[in-house]
C-alpha positions as CSV (number, residue, x, y, z in Angstrom):
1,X,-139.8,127.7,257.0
2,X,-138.0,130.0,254.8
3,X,-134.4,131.8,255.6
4,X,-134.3,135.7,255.3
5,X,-131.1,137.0,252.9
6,X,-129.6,140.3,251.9
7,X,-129.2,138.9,248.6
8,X,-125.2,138.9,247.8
9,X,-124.3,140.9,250.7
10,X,-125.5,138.5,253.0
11,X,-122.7,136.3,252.2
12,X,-119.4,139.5,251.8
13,X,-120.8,142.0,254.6
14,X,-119.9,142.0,258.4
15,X,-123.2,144.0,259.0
16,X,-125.5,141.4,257.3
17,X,-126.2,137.7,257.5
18,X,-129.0,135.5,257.1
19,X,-131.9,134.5,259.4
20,X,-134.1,131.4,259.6
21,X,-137.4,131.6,260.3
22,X,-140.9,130.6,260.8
23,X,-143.1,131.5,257.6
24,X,-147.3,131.5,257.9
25,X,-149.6,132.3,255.2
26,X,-153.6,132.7,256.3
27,X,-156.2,132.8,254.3
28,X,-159.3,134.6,255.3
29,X,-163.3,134.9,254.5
30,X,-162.7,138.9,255.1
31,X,-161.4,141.8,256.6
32,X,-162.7,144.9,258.3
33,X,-160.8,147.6,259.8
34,X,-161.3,149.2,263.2
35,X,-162.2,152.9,263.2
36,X,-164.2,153.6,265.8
37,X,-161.4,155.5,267.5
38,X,-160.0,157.3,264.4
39,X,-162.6,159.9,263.0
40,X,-161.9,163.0,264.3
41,X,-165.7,165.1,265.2
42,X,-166.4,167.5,262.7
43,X,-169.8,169.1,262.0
44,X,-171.5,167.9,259.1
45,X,-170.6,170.2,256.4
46,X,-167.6,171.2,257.8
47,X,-164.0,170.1,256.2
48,X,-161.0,169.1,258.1
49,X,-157.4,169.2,256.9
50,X,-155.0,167.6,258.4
51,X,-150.8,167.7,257.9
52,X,-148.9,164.6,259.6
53,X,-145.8,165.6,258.9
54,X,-142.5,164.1,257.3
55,X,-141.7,160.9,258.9
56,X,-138.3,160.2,260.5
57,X,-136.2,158.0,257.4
58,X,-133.5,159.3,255.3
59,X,-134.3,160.2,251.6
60,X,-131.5,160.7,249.3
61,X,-130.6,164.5,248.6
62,X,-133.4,165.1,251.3
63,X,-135.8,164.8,248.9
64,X,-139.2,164.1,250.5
65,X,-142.6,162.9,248.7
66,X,-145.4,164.2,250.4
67,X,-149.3,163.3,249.2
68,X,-152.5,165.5,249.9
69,X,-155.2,163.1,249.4
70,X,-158.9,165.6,249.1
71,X,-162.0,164.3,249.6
72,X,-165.5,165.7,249.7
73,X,-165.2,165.8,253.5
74,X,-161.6,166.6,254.1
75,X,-158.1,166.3,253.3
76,X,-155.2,164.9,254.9
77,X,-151.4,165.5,253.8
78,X,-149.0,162.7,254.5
79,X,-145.2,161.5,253.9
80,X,-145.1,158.1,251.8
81,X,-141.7,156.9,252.3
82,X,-141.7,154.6,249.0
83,X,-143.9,156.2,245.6
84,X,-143.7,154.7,242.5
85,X,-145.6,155.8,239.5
86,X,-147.1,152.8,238.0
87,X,-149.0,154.2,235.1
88,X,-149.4,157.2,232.6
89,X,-146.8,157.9,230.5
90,X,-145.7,154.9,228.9
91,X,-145.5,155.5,224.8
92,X,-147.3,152.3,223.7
93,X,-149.8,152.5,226.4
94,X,-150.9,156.0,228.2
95,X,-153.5,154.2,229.9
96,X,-154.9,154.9,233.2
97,X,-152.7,157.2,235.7
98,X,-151.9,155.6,238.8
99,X,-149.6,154.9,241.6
100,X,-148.2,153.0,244.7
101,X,-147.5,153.8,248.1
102,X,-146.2,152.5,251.2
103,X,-146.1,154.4,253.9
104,X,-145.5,153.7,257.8
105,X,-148.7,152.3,259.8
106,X,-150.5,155.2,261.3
107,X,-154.0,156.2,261.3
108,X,-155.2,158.4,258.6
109,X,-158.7,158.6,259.3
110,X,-160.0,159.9,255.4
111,X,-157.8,157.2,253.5
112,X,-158.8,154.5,256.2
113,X,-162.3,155.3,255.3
114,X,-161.6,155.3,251.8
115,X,-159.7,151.9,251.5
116,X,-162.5,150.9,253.5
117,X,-165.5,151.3,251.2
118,X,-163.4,150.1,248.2
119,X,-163.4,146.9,250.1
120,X,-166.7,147.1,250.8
121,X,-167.9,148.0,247.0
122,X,-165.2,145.6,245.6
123,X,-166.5,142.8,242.7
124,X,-170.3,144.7,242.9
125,X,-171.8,146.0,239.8
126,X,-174.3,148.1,241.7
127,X,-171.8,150.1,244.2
128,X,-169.2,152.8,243.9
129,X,-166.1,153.6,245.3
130,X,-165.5,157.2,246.6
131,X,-163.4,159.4,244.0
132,X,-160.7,161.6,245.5
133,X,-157.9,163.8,244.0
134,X,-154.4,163.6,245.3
135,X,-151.9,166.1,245.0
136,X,-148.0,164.8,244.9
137,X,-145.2,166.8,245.7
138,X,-141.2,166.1,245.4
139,X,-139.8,168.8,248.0
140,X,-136.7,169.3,249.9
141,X,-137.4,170.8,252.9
142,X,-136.3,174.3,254.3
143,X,-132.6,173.4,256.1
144,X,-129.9,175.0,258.2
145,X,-126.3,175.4,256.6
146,X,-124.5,177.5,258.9
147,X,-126.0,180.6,259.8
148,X,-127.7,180.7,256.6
149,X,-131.3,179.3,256.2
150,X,-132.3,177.5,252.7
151,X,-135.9,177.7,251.6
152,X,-137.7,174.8,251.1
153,X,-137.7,173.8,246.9
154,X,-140.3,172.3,245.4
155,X,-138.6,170.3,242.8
156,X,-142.0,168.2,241.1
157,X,-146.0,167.9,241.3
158,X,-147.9,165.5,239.8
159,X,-151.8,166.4,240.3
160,X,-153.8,162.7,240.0
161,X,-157.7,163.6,239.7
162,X,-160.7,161.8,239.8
163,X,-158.6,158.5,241.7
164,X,-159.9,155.2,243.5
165,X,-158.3,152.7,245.7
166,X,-157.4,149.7,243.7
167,X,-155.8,147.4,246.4
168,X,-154.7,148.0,250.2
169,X,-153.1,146.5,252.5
170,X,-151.7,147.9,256.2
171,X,-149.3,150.3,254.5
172,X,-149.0,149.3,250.4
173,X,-151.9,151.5,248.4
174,X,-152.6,151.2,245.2
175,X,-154.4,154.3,243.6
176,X,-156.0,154.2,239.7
177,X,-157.2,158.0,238.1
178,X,-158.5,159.0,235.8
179,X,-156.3,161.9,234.6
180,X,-153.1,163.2,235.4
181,X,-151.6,167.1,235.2
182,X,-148.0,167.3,236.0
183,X,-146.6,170.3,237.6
184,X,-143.4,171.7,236.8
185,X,-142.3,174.9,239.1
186,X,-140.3,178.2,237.4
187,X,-137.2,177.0,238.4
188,X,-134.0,177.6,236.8
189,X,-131.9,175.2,234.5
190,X,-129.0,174.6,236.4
191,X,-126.7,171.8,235.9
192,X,-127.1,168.8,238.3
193,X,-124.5,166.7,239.6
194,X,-124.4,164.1,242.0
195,X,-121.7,162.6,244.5
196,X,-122.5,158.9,245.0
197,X,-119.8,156.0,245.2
198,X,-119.1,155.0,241.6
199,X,-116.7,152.4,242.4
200,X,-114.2,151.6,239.7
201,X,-116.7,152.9,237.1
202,X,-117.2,156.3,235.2
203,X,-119.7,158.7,235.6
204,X,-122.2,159.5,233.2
205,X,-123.1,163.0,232.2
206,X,-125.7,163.8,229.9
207,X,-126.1,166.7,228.0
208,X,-129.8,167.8,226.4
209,X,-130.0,169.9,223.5
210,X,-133.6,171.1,223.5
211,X,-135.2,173.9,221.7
212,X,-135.6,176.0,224.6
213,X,-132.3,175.3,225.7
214,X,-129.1,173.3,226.8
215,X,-129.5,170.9,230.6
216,X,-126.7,169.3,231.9
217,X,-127.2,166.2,234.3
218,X,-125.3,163.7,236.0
219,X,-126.8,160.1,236.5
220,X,-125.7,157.4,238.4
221,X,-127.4,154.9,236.2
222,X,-126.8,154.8,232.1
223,X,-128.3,151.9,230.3
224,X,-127.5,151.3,226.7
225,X,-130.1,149.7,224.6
226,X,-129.5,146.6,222.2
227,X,-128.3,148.5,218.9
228,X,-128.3,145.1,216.7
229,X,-132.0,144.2,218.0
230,X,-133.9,147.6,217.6
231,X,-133.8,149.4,214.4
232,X,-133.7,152.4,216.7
233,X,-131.3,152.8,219.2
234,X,-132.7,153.1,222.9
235,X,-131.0,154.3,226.4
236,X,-131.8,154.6,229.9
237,X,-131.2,157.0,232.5
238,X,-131.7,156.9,235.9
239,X,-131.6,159.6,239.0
240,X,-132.9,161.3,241.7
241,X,-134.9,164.3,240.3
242,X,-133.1,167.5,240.0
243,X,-133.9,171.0,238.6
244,X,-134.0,170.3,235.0
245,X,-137.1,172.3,234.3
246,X,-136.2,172.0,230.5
247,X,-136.4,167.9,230.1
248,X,-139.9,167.4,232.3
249,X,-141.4,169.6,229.8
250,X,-140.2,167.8,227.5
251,X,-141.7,164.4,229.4
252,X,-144.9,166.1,229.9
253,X,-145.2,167.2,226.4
254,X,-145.1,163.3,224.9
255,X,-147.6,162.4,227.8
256,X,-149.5,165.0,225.7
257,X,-149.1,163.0,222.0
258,X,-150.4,160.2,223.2
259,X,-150.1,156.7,222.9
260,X,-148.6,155.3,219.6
261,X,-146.9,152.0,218.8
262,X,-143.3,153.2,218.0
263,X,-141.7,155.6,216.4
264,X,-141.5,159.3,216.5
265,X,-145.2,161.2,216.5
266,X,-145.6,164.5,214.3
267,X,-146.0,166.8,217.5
268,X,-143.2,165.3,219.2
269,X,-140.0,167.7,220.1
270,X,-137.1,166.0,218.8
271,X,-133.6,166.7,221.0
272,X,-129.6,165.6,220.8
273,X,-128.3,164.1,224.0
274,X,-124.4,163.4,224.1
275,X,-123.4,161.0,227.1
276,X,-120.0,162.0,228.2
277,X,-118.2,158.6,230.6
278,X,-116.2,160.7,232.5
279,X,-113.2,159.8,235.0
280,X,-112.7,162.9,236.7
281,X,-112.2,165.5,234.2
282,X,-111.2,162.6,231.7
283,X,-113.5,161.8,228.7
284,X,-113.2,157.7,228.3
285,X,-116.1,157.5,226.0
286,X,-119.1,159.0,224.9
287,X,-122.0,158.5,222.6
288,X,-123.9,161.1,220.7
289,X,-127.9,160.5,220.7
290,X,-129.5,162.6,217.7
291,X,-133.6,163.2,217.4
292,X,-134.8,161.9,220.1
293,X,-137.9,161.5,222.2
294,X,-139.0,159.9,225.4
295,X,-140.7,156.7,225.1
296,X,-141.7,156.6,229.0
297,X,-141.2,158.2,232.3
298,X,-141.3,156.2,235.6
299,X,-140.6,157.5,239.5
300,X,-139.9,155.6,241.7
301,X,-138.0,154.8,244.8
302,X,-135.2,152.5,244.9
303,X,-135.3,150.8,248.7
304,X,-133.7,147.3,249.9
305,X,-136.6,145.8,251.9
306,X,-136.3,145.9,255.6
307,X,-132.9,147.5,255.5
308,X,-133.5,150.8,253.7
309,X,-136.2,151.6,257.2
310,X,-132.1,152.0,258.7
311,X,-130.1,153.3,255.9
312,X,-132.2,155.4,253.6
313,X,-134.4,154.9,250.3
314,X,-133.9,157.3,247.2
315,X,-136.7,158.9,244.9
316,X,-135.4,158.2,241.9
317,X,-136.6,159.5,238.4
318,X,-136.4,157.0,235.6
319,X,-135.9,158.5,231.7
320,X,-136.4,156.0,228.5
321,X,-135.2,157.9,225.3
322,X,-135.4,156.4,221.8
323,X,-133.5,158.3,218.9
324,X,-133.2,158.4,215.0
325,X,-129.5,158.4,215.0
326,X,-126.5,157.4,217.2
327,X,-122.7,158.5,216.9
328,X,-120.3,156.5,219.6
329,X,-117.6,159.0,220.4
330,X,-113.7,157.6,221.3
331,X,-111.8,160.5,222.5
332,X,-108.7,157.9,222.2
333,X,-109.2,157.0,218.2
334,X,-106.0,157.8,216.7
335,X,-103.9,159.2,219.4
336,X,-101.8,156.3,219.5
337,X,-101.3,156.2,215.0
338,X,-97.5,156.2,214.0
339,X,-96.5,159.9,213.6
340,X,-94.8,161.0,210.3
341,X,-91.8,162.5,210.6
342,X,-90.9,166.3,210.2
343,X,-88.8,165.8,207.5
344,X,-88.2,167.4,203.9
345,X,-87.5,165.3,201.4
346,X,-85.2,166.2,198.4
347,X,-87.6,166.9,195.9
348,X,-89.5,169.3,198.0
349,X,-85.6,171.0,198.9
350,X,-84.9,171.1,195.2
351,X,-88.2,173.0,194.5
352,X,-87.8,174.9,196.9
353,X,-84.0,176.0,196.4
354,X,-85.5,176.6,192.5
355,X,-88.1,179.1,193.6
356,X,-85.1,181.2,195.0
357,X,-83.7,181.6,191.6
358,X,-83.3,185.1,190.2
359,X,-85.0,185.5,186.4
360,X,-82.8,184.1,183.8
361,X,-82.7,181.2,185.2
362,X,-84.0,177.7,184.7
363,X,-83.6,174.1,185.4
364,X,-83.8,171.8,182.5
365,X,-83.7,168.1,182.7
366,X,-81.4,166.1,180.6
């Protein structure tokens, strides 16, 4: 017996509550999965590729992850509507590139198939699972504003080669690879804002100073690191991805340097970032980040268990930074200091009545 919760909204919201319920946990000797209705007929030799479409939740911004899993025999292209990128570019450990999915319960004939041998091979020295590539893609679809029609945009691509199921279940899938080559369209900087409720708080807008350039973005989340614990100062931001063409190059590039232990490698690009903390158009405080480099790169989307199938979930793309210098910036410092007033005192008049004098004349002090 165990009670379902919305964690604190549960207890403030009229839409939420909390429900009772029954709890059973089995455990089993195996499993097997049915697919005698699910392969499609194809003659041997032949490949099959097959779209199913975006699936009927709301992402934030629109923006969709879509996955084309290729295998020897086929490929199928599907909608997950949770990714998160578990593996690959973490600066103390590279290590293998990987992933997670969940995705809604629907046959997918190829992947079945495939989750289905790595069951089979799993724990035996002498078997092998099947190796597939999967493509990943961060689009917002083509839409209708108006009369005018907007192109889809491909915003992100991650290509995962040479991959593997590691664990399954009906709709989680956890994929290991063995390499990883990012893909970065030729879009345009432009800056990127957001419009999410902030509540009583600021917005945080970061500025990049690269070497190819200047990117502006605004993030909902800003996490400052501990400056007393780290000889280094840290930060965090978080998003969902945008075209900033500019800093992914910049992630990409320290996937590239490999992994080290701390501190800045010799082919890393060092950049500035300034956090503005803005109300409105109103600075309340900033920070200046100088030499910096990522330190790991995670994507994931943010979801709130069953109630996120209703509402929405949101891709989100999570930035760690760690910098040679920091600067906190108080656009307030001093604005309130006693003024001094515009006065002249008598010295400075009687200097200045002397300097008026005609030649001749002269003041001498008794």
């Amino acid at each position: 017996m165990t009670t379902q919760t919305d964690d604190y909204e549960s207890y403030h919201a009229a839409n939420s509550g909390f429900a009772i319920v029954n709890s059973i946990e089995f455990n089993c000797g195996g499993v097997s999965i049915n697919q005698e209705e699910n392969f499609p007929s194809v003659r041997p030799g032949e490949r099959i590729f097959t779209d199913y479409g975006a699936l009927p939740f709301k992402q934030a911004n629109d923006l969709r992850t879509f996955l084309t899993f290729d295998f020897d025999n086929g490929a199928e292209k599907i909608e997950s509507v949770i990714f998160t990128s578990t593996g690959g570019y973490s600066e103390e450990d590279i290590g293998t590139p990987s992933f997670q999915i969940i995705t809604a319960v629907l046959p997918h004939p190829l992947i079945d198939n495939a989750i289905m041998k790595s069951q089979k091979v799993g724990g035996l020295a002498t078997s092998f699972n099947e190796d597939f590539d999967v493509n990943v893609e961060f689009v917002i679809p083509e839409k209708q504003s108006g009369l005018t029609t907007i192109s889809e945009q491909k915003i992100r691509g991650l290509e995962y080669e040479d991959c593997i199921v590691g664990f399954a279940t009906a709709e989680i899938l956890d994929v290991e690879c063995s390499g990883l080559s990012p893909e970065n369209p030729n879009n345009e900087p432009k800056p990127v804002t957001v419009d999410y409720n902030m509540g009583t708080g600021p917005r945080a807008v970061a500025t990049f100073s690269f070497d190819k350039g200047t990117e502006v973005v605004e993030f909902p989340e800003f996490y400052q690191g501990n400056l007393i614990a780290r000889a280094n100062p840290t930060f965090e931001l978080v998003g969902v991805p945008g075209v900033t063409p500019l800093l992914y190059d910049v992630v990409d590039n320290a996937r590239k340097a490999g992994a080290q232990t701390t501190g800045v490698s010799s082919i890393d690009e060092l950049f500035d970032v300034k956090i503005d903390l803005m109300y409105g158009d109103i600075l309340a405080r900033g920070y200046d980040y100088s030499s910096c480099h990522v330190t790991d790169y995670i994507l994931k989307t943010e979801h709130d268990l069953e109630e996120s199938f209703y509402k929405g979930f949101a891709l989100t793309n999570e930035f760690h930074f760690e910098c040679l210098g920091y600067s906190p910036i108080d656009p307030h410092l001093g604005m309130h200091d006693a003024k001094k007033g515009d006065v002249e005192s008598s010295k400075d008049y009687q200097k200045r009545q002397r300097s008026t004098w005609g030649p001749g004349f002269e003041y001498i002090p008794k």
